[in-house]
Wavefront OBJ file of the C-alpha trace (Angstrom):
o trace
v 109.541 58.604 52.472
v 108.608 60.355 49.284
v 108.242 57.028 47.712
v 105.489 56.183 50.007
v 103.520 59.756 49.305
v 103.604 59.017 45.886
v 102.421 55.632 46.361
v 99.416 57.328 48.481
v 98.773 59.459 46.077
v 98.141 57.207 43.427
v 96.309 54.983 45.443
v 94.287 57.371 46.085
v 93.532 58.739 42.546
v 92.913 55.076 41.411
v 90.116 54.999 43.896
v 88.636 58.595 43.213
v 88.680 57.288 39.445
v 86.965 54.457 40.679
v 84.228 56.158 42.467
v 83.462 58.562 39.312
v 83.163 55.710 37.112
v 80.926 54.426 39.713
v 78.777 57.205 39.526
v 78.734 57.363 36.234
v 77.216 54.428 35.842
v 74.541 54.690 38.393
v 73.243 57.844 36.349
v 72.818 56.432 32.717
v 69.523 55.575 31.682
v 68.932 51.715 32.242
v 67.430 50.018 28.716
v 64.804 47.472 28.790
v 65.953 44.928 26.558
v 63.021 42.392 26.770
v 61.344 41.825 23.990
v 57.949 44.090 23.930
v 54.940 41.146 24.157
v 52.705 40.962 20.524
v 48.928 42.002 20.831
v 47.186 39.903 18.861
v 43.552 40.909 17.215
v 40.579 38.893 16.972
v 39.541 39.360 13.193
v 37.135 36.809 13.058
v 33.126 37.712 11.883
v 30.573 36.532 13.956
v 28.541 34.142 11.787
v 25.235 35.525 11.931
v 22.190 32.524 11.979
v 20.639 31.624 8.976
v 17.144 33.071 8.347
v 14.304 30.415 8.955
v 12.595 30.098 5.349
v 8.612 30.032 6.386
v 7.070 27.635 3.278
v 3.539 29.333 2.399
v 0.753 27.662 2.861
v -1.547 27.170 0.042
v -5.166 27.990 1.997
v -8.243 28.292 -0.475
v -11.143 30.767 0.153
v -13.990 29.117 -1.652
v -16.745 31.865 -2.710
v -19.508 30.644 -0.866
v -22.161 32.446 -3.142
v -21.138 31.258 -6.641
v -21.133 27.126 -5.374
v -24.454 28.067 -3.560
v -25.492 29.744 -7.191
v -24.459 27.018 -9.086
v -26.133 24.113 -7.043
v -29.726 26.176 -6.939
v -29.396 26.541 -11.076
v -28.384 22.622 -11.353
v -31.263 21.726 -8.747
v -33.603 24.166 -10.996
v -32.814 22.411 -13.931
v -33.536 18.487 -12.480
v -35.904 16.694 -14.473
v -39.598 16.654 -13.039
v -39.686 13.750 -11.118
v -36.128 13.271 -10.122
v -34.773 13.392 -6.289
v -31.321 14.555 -5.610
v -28.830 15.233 -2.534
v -26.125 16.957 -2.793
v -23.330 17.841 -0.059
v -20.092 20.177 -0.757
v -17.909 21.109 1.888
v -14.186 21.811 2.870
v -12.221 18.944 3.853
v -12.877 19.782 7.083
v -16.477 19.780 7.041
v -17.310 23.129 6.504
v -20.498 23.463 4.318
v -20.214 25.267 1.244
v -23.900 24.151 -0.304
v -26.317 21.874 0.426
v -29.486 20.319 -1.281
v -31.610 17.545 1.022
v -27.846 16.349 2.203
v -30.032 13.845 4.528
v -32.167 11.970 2.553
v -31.633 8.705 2.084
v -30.960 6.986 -1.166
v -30.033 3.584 -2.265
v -26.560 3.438 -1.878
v -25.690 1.089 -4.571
v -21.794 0.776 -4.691
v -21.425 3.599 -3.039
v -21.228 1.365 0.120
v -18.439 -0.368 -1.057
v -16.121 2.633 -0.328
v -17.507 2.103 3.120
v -16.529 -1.468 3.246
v -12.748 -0.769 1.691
v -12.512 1.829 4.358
v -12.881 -0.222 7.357
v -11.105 -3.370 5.490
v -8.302 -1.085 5.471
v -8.420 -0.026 9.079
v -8.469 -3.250 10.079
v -5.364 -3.943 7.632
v -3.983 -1.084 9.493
v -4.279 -2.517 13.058
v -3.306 -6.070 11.633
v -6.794 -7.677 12.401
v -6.284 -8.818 8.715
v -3.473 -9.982 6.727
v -3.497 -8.032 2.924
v -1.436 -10.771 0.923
v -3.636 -13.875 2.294
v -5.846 -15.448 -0.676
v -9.260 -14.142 -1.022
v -11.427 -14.256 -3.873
v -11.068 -15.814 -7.715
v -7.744 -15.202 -7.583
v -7.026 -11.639 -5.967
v -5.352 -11.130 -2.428
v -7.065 -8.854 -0.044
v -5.043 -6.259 -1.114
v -6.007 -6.554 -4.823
v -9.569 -6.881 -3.850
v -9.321 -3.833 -1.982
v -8.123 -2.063 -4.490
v -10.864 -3.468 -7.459
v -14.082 -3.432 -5.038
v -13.176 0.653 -5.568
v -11.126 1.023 -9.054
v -13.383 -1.554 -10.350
v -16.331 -1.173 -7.884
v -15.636 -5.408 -7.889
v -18.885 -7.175 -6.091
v -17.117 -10.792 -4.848
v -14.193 -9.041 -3.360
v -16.717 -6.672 -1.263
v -19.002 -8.637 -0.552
v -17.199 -10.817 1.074
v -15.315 -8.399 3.157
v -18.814 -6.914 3.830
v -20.098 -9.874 5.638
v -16.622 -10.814 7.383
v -16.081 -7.314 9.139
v -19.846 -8.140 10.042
v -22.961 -5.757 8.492
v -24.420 -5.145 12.297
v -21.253 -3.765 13.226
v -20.464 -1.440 10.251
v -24.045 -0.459 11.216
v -22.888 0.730 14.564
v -18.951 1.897 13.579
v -20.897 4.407 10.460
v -23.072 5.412 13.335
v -20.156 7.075 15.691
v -18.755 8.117 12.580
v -21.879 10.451 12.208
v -23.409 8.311 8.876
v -26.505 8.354 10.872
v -28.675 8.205 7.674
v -26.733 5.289 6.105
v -27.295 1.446 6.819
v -25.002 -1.171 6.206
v -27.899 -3.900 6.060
v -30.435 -2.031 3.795
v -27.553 -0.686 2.290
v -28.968 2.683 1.872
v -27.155 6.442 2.300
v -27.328 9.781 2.307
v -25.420 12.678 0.391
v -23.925 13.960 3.669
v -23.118 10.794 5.261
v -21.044 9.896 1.887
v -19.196 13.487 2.585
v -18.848 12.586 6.001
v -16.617 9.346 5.071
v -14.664 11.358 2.109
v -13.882 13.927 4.787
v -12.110 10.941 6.945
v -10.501 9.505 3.827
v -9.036 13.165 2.332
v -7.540 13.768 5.862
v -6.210 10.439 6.297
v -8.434 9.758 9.892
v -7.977 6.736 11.176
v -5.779 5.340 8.093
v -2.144 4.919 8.121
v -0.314 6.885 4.796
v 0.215 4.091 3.192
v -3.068 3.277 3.095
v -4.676 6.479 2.522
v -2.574 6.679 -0.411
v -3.434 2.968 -1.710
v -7.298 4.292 -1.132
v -6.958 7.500 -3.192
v -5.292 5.517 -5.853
v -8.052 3.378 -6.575
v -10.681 6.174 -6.173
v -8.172 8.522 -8.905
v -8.335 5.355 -11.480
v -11.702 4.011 -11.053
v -13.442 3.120 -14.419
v -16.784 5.142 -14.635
v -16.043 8.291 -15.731
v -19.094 9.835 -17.417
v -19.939 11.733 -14.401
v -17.751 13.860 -12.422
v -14.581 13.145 -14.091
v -16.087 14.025 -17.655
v -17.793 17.226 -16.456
v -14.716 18.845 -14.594
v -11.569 19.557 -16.771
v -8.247 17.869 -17.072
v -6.684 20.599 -14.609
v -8.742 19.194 -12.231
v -8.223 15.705 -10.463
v -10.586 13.599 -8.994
v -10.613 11.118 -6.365
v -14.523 9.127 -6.341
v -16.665 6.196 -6.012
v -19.555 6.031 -8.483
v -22.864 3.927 -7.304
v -25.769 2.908 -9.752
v -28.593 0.941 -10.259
v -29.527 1.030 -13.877
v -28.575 4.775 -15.141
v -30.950 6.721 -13.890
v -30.220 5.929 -10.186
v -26.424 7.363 -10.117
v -24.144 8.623 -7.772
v -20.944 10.156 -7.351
v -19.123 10.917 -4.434
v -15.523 12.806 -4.828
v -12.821 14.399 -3.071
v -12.124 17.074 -6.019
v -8.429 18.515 -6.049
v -8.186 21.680 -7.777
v -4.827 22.710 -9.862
v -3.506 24.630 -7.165
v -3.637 21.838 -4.806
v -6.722 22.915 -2.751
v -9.596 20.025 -2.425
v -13.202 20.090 -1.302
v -15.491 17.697 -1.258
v -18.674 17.300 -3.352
v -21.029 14.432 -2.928
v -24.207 13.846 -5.143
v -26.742 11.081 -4.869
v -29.471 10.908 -7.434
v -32.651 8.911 -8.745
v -34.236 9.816 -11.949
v -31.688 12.255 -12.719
v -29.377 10.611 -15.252
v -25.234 11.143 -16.009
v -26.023 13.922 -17.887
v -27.064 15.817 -15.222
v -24.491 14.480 -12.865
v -21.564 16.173 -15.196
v -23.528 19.034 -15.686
v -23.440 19.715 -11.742
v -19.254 19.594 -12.415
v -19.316 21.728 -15.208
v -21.344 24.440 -13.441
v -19.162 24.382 -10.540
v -16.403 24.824 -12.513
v -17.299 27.672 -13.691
v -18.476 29.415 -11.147
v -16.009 28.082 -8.279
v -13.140 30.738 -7.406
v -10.671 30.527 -5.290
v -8.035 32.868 -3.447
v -4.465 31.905 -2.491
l 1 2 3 4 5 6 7 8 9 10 11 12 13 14 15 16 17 18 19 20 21 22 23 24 25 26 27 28 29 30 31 32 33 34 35 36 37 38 39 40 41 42 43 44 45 46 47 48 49 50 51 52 53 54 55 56 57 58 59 60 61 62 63 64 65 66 67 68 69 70 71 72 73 74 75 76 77 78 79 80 81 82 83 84 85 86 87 88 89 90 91 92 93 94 95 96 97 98 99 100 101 102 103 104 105 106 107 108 109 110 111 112 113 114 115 116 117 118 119 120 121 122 123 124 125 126 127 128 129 130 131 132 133 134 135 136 137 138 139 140 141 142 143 144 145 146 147 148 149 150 151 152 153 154 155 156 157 158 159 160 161 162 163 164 165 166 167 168 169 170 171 172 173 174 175 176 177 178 179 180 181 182 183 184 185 186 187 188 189 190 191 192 193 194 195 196 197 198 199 200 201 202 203 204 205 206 207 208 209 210 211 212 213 214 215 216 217 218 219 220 221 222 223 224 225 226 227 228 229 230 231 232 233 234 235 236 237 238 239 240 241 242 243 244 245 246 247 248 249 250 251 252 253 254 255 256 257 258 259 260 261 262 263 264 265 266 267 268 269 270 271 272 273 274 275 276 277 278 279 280 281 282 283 284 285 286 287 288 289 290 291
């Protein structure tokens, strides 16, 4: 009997033990032993965009006054006797001077740049084939070049009559030539501007061509006019005409050192080379310009 109330008893402090440890346990603080999750920062610097460079563009401001100034003193000082007309302008047409820019004149050569200019065209449009044979020797191309670097009769007088005379007559007419005949071959100082306008902006000529045409005007042999009166600095791109020396002309696109070009077209009878370069050398020195 005892044996089975100690028995109890110890049965029943096993449990109570039991219960405390129980307890225990319920009331420690729990520990969270997943790992914590990494926060990761973004670091990285925005690249900002790259500032558009603007390239400046070179725009001349010619002074009006002074070219007027200097083509009334050259005009002043023409030989009694003599006729002149005289066009300058911007390569876009703007008139910076004028003297009788619509008279007509014997054009002399001065049609030939006329001639090149629609035998390139038609290059251009492949009415004609440059490398085919054409005369004493030269391909069309060559003879393009020399009836203008040369100011060559055969090769443009050839392509004169093939493009047909009657119809330059009417294609210089829309143009706005309206002094200028492809027949009588005559011209007037503002018609010849009129066509250097058209080849300085490249209308109605591919590049290539333009290019081709400017390097034969740049090179062309007679340079006791223009191209002697204007200095080295300056480059220019013409066609002279003459018959005998006193009836000379000289029709440019004039590119000055910064790059800026007008145009300056001079027909003259009784006037001389002399007078011609004298017109260049007055310009010169009174032409300013403003970038």
């Amino acid at each position: 009997m005892k044996r089975d109330v100690v028995v109890g008893a110890s049965l029943a402090l096993v449990v109570l033990a039991g219960v405390i440890a129980a307890l225990v346990f319920l009331q420690s603080p729990t520990v969270d032993t997943q790992p914590i999750e990494e926060q990761t920062i973004d670091v990285t610097v925005a690249e900002e965009p790259e500032a558009e460079v603007e390239q400046p563009e070179v725009t001349a401001a010619f002074d009006t006054d002074a070219i007027s100034a200097a083509l009334e003193e050259w005009v002043g000082d023409l030989p009694a006797g003599a006729e002149a007309g005289v066009q300058i302008t911007t390569v876009d047409g703007d008139v910076l001077a004028s003297y009788q820019p619509d008279t007509e004149f014997f054009a002399a050569s001065i049609y030939k740049l006329y001639v090149a200019y629609e035998g390139y065209r038609a290059v251009d449009a492949g009415e004609l084939d440059p490398e085919q044979d054409y005369v004493g020797g030269n391909t069309l191309a060559e003879c393009l070049d020399i009836m203008i670097r040369e100011s060559d009769s055969p090769c443009a007088e050839k392509l004169w009559v093939e493009l047909g005379k009657e119809a330059l007559n009417t294609t210089m007419q829309e143009y706005g030539l309206t002094n200028t005949s492809m027949t009588s071959i005559t011209t007037s100082a503002g018609d010849a501007a009129l066509m250097l306008q058209r080849i300085a902006t490249g209308e109605g000529l591919s590049e290539g061509v333009q290019q081709r045409l400017l390097a034969s005007m740049k090179d062309q042999i007679y340079d006791d006019t223009f191209d002697a009166g204007f200095s080295e600095s300056i480059t220019v791109y013409n066609k002279i005409g003459f018959r005998e020396l006193d009836e000379y002309h000289d029709v440019a696109i004039v590119q000055l050192e910064d790059g800026s070009q007008f145009i300056l077209s001079a027909v003259t009878n009784g006037a001389g080379t002399n007078y011609l370069r004298g017109l260049a050398v007055l310009l010169e020195s009174k032409l300013s310009t403003e970038l």
